[in-house]
C-alpha positions as CSV (number, residue, x, y, z in Angstrom):
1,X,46.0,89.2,135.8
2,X,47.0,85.4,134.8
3,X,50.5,85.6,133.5
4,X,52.1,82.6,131.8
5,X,55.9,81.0,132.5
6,X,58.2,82.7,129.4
7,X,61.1,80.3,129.3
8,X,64.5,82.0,128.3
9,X,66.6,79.6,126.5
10,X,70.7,80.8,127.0
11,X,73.1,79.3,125.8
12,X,76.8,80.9,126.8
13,X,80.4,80.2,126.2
14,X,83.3,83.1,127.6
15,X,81.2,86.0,127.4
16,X,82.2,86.9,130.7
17,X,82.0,90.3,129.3
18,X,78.9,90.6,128.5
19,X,76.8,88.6,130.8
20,X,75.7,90.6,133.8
21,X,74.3,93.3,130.8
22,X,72.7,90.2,129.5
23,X,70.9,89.3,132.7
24,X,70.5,92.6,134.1
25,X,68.0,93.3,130.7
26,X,66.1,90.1,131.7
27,X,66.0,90.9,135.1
28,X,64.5,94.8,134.3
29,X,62.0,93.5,131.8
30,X,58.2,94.7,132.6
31,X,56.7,91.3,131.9
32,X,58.3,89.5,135.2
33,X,57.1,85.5,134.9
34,X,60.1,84.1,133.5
35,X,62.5,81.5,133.7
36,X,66.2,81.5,132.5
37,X,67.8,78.2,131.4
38,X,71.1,79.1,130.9
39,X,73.4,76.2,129.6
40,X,77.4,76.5,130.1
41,X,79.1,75.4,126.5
42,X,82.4,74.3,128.2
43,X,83.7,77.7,129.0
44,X,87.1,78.6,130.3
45,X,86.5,81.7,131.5
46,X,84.5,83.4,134.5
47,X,81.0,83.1,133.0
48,X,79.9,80.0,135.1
49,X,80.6,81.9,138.4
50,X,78.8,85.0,136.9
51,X,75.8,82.7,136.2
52,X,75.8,81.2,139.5
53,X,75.9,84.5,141.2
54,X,72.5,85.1,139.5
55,X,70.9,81.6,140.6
56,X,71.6,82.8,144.4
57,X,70.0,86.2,144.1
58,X,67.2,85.2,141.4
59,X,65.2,82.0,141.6
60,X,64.1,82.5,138.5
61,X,67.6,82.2,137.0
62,X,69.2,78.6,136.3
63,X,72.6,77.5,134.8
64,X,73.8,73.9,134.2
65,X,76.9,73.0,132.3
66,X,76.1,71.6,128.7
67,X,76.2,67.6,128.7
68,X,77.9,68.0,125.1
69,X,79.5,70.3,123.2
70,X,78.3,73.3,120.6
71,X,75.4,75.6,120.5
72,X,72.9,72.9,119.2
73,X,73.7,70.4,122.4
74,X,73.3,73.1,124.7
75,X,69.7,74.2,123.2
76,X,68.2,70.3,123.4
77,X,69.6,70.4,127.2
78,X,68.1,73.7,127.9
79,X,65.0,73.0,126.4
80,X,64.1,69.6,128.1
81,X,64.7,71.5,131.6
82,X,62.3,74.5,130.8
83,X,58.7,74.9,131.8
84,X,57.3,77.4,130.1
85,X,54.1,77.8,127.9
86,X,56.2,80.1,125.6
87,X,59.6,80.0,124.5
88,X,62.4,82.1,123.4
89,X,66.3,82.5,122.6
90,X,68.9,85.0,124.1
91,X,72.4,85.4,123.1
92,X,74.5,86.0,126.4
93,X,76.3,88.9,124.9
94,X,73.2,91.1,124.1
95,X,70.9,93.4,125.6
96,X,66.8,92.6,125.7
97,X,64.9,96.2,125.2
98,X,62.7,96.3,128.7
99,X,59.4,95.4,127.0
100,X,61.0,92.8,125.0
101,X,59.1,90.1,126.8
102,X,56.1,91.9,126.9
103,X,55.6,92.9,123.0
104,X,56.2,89.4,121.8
105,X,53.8,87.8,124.6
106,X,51.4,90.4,123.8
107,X,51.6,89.6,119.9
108,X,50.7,85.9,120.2
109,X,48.0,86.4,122.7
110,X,46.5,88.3,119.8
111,X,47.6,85.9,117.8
112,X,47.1,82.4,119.2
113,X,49.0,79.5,118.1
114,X,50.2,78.8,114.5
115,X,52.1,82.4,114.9
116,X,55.6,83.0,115.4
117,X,56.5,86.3,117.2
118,X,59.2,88.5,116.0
119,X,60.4,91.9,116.5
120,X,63.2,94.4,115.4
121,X,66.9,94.3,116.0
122,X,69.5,97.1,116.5
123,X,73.1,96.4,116.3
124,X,75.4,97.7,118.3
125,X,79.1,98.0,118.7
126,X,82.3,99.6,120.6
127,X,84.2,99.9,117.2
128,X,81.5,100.6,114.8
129,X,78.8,98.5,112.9
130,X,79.8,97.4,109.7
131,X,78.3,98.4,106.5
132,X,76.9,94.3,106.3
133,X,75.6,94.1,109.7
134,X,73.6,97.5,108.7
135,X,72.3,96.2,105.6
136,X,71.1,93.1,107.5
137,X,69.6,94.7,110.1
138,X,67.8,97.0,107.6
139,X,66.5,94.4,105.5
140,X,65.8,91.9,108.3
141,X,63.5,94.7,109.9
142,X,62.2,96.0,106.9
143,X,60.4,92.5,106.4
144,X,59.4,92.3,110.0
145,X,57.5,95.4,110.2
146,X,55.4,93.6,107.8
147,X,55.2,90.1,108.9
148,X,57.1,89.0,105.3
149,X,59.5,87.2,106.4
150,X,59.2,84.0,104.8
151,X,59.1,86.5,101.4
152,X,63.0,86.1,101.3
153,X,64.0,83.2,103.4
154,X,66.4,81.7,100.5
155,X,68.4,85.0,100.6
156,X,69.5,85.2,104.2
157,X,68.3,84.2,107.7
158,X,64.8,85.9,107.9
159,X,64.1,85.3,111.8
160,X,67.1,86.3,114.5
161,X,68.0,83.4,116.2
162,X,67.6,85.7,119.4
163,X,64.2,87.9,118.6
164,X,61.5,85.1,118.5
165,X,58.4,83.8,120.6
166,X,56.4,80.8,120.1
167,X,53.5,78.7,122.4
168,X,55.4,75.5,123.4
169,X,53.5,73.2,121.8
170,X,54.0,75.1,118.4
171,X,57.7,74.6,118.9
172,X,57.2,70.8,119.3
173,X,55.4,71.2,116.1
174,X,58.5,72.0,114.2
175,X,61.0,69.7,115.7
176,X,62.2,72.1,118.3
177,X,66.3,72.1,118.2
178,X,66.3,68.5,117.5
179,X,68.0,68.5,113.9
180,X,71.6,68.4,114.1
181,X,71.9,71.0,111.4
182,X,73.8,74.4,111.3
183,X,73.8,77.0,111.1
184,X,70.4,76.3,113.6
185,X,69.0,79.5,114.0
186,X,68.4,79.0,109.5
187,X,67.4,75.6,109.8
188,X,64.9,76.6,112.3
189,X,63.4,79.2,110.5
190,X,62.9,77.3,107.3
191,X,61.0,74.6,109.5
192,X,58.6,77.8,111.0
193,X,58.6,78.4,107.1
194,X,57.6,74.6,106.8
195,X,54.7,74.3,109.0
196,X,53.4,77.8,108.3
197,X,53.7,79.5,111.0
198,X,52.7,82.8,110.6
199,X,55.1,86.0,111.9
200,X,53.5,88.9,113.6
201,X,54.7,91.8,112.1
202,X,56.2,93.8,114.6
203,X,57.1,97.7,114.8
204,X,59.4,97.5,117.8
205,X,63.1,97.4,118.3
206,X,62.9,94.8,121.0
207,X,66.4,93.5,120.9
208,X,69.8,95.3,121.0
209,X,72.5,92.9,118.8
210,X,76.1,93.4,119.9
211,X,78.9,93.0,117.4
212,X,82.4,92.1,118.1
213,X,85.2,90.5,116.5
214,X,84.9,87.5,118.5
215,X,81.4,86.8,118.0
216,X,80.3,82.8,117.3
217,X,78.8,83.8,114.0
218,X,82.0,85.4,112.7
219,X,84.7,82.7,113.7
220,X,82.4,79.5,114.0
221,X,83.0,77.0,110.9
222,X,79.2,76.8,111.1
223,X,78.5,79.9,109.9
224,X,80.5,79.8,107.2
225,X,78.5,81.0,103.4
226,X,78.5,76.7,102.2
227,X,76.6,75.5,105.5
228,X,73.7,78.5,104.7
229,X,73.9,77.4,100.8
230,X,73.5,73.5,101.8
231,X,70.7,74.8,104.1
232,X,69.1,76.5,101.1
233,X,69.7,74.1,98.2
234,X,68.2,71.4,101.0
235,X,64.9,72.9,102.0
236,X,64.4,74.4,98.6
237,X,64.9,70.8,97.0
238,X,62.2,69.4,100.0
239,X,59.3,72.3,99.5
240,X,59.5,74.0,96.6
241,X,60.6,71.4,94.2
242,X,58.3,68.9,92.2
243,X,60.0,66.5,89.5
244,X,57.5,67.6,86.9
245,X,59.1,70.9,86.8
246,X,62.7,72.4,85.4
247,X,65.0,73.9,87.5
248,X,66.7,77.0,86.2
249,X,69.8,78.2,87.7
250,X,70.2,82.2,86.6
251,X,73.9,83.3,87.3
252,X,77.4,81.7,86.4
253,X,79.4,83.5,89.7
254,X,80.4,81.7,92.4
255,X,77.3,81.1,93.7
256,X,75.8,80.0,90.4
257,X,78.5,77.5,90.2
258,X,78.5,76.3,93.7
259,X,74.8,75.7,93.7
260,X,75.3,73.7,90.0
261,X,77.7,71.4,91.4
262,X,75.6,70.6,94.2
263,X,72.6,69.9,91.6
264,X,74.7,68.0,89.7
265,X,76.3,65.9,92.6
266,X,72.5,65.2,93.8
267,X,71.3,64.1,90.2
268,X,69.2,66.6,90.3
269,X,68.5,68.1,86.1
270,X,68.9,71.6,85.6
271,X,69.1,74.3,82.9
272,X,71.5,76.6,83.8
273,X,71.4,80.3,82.2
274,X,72.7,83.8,82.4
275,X,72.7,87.4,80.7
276,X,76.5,87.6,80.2
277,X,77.6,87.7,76.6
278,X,81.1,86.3,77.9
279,X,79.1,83.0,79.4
280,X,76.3,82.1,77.2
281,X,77.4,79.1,75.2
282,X,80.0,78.0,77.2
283,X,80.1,74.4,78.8
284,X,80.6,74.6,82.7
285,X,81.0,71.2,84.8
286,X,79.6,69.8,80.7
287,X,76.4,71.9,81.2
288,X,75.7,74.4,78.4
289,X,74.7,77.7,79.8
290,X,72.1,79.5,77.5
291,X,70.8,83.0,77.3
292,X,68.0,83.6,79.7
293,X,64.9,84.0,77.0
294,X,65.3,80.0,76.7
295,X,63.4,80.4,79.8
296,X,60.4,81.3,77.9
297,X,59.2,78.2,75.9
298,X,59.0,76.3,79.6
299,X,56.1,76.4,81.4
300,X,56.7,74.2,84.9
301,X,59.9,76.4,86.4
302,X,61.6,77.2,89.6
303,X,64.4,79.8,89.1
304,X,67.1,80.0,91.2
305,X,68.5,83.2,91.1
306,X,72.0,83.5,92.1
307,X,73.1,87.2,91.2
308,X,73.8,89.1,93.9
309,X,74.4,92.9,92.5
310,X,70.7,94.5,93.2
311,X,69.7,96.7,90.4
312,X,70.3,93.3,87.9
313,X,68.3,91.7,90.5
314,X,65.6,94.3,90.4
315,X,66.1,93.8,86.1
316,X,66.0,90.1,86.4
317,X,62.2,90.4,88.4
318,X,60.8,92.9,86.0
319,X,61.6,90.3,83.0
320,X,60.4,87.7,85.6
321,X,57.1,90.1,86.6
322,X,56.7,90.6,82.4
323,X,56.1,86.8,82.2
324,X,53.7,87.0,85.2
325,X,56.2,84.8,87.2
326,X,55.8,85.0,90.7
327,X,58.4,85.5,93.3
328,X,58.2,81.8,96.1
329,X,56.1,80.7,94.1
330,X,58.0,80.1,90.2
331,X,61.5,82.3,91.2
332,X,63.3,82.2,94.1
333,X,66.6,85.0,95.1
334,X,69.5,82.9,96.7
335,X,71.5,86.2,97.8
């Protein structure tokens, strides 16, 4: 049976503790046609020499040291080196499920192009998963087992950087890891979200997350909470924003303010409201916030909603359901 090159995009930087678990999974998967481009980010500590131990017993395993410097470098090298008529991520310091490969190939030979792949996550940890990481991984696979993703891409990243599948040529489509934008694994999920491609909902854990204190998206400046809110404010301004319409911001917290100032440093008009009797009425950054019935004599909207505690988000969509709002379409939750 005709099995197409996977290419296995890995990046790596001193994870010299995790890597032969890393490769070992790729090595044991059932679907066996793959390459590994595995890209050196300037390490300093065995991981090269692990990689290259690999390349001697396994032809199918490459490693190069990146030509620049950071995750998004080391992606554009990895991907102009790979062959493959299907692509996919890998963190070194987690562990692929053994029919990883096989359950995404199999969903988009289903599927065809214009699909996106995707599949559950576990988290795992030595010390414990935290009560965030569990949430995440709940909601994250809640929406996968569905294929609604995209349903709340402005709340948090909705596809894991390390649990996707795409035909080649559908990954050109969006730009590939050209943009120079972090955190990248967002950015490239919002441009799937651009050019509609469609996930496969998927009822599989297929990828086993590993948490650690020292992991790149806990002490990387790039995944800090204002890169994913100018990621947000960015796309959101790009493809879900007309200037015939009126922006409503809903919250005066932090985020609420964060995402006003940005608005109002982009000259971009606003109405800004809230449900807090302490609030309405007050001038913040010389912008009256007002109660949030104002809402109703409007009839071209896009709410941003920036409360975070759930049960006034779930009160905040039945008032937005009573007005026969709809959710990506006239509102919009931010966290």
């Amino acid at each position: 049976m005709y099995t197409p090159l996977i290419s296995i995009l890995i990046p790596y930087k001193n994870v010299e503790s995790f890597l032969d678990e890393c490769i070992e999974s790729i090595i044991s998967q059932t679907y066996q046609n793959w390459e590994v481009i595995a890209i050196n980010d300037n390490s300093t500590d065995r991981s090269r020499y692990i990689l290259d131990k690999y390349t001697l017993l396994d032809s199918r395993i490459k490693t190069y040291d990146n030509n620049g410097s950071g995750i998004i470098p080391a992606l554009q090298y990895a991907y102009s080196l790979c062959n493959g008529l299907y692509i996919t991520r890998m963190d070194s310091d987690d562990i692929m499920a053994p029919n990883k490969l096989e359950v995404l190939y199999n969903s988009l030979q289903n599927k065809g192009t214009g699909n996106i792949a995707v599949g559950l996550v576990k988290y795992f940890s030595k010390t414990g998963v935290n009560n965030g990481y569990e949430r995440y991984e709940k909601w994250l696979n809640k929406l996968t087992l569905t294929g609604d993703n995209y349903s709340e891409i402005y709340k948090e990243c909705v596809i894991p950087s390390p649990c996707w599948m795409v035909h080649k040529e559908d990954l050109d489509l969006v730009d590939a890891f050209n943009p120079n934008k972090y955190p990248e694994d967002y950015d490239l999920a919002f441009r799937f979200y651009k050019n509609k491609l469609n996930c496969i909902p998927c009822n599989q854990i297929v990828h086993h997350w590993r948490d650690y204190d020292t992991r790149t998206s806990r002490t990387s400046k790039h995944y800090a909470q204002n890169y994913f809110l100018d990621i947000k404010l960015n796309y959101f301004l790009e493809l879900e924003y007309k200037t015939n319409t009126t922006i409503i911001v809903w919250g005066a917290g932090k985020k609420g303010k964060d995402i006003a100032k940005k608005l109002i440093n982009n000259n971009t008009p606003f109405m800004w409201v809230c449900d807090n009797p302490k609030k309405i009425g007050r001038d913040i950054y010389n912008q009256k916030l007002l109660h949030f019935s104002a809402i109703s004599s409007l009839k071209k909207i896009k709410i941003i909603i920036t409360v975070a505690n759930s049960k006034e988000q779930e009160n905040i969509k039945t008032i937005l359901n009573s007005k026969k709002l709809k959710p990506m379409k006239d509102y919009f939750f931010f966290c």
